[in-house]
C-alpha positions in Angstrom: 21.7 1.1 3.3 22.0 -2.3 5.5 22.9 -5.4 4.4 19.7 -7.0 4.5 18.9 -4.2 1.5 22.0 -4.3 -0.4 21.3 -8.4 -0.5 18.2 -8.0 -2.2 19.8 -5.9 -5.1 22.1 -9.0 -5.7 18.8 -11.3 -5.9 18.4 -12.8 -10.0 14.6 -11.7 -11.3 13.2 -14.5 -12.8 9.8 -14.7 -13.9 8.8 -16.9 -11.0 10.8 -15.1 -8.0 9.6 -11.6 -8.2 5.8 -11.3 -7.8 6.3 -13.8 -4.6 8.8 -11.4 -3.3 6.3 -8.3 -4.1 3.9 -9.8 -3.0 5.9 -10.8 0.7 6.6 -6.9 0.8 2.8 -6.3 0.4 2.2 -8.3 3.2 4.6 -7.0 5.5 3.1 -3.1 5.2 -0.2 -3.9 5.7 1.2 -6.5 8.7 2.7 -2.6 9.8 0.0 -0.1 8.3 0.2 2.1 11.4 4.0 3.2 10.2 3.7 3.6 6.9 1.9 6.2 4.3 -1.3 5.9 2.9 0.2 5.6 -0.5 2.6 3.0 0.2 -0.7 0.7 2.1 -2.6 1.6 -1.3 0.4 0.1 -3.4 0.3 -2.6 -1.4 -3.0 -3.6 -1.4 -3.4 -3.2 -4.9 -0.9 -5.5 -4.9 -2.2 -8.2 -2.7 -6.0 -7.5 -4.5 -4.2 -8.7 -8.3 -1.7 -10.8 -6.4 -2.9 -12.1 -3.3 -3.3 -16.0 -2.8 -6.5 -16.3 -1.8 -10.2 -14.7 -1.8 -9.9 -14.2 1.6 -6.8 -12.2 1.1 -7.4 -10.4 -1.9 -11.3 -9.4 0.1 -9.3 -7.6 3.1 -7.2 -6.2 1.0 -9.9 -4.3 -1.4 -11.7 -3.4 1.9 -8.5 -1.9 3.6 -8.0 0.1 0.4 -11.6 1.1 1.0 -11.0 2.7 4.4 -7.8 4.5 2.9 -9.6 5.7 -0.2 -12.7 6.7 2.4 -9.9 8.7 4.6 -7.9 10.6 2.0 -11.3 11.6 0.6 -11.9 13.2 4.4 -9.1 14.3 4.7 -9.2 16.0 1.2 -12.7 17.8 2.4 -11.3 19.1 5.6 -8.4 20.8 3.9 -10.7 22.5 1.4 -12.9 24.0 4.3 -10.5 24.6 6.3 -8.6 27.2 3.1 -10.2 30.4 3.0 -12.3 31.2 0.1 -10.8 33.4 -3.1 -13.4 35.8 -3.4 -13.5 37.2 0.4 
């Protein structure tokens, strides 16, 4: 664990501090979606869709969630054709 992550533990929750902060980390994965997993960009753009401060914010988030959505459903098909049948 680094210190920069063992400070955020010490942080007090209020109501007002945490969606900001969530909402901060949303930003930063879909500011890095190339290094990090499909489900953690789908967290955050849910995230930034309830959350996000603006129309134009909470728009590219649902339409990034979109493509992910679109991809795991590709994905999903190739891995079912590629898996030989039961019967044969």
């Amino acid at each position: 664990m680094t210190l920069h992550d063992a400070r955020t533990f010490n942080v007090p929750r209020t109501a007002g501090t945490w969606p900001a902060a969530r909402v901060n980390e949303a930003r930063a994965v879909i500011a890095d979606v190339a290094h990090h997993s499909d489900h953690l960009v789908r967290l955050a753009c849910n995230i930034l869709v309830t959350h996000g401060e603006n129309d134009t914010e909470r728009r590219d988030a649902r339409a990034l969630l979109f493509v992910i959505d679109a991809r795991r459903s590709q994905r999903q098909r190739h891995i079912e054709q590629s898996e030989p049948e039961a019967g044969q």
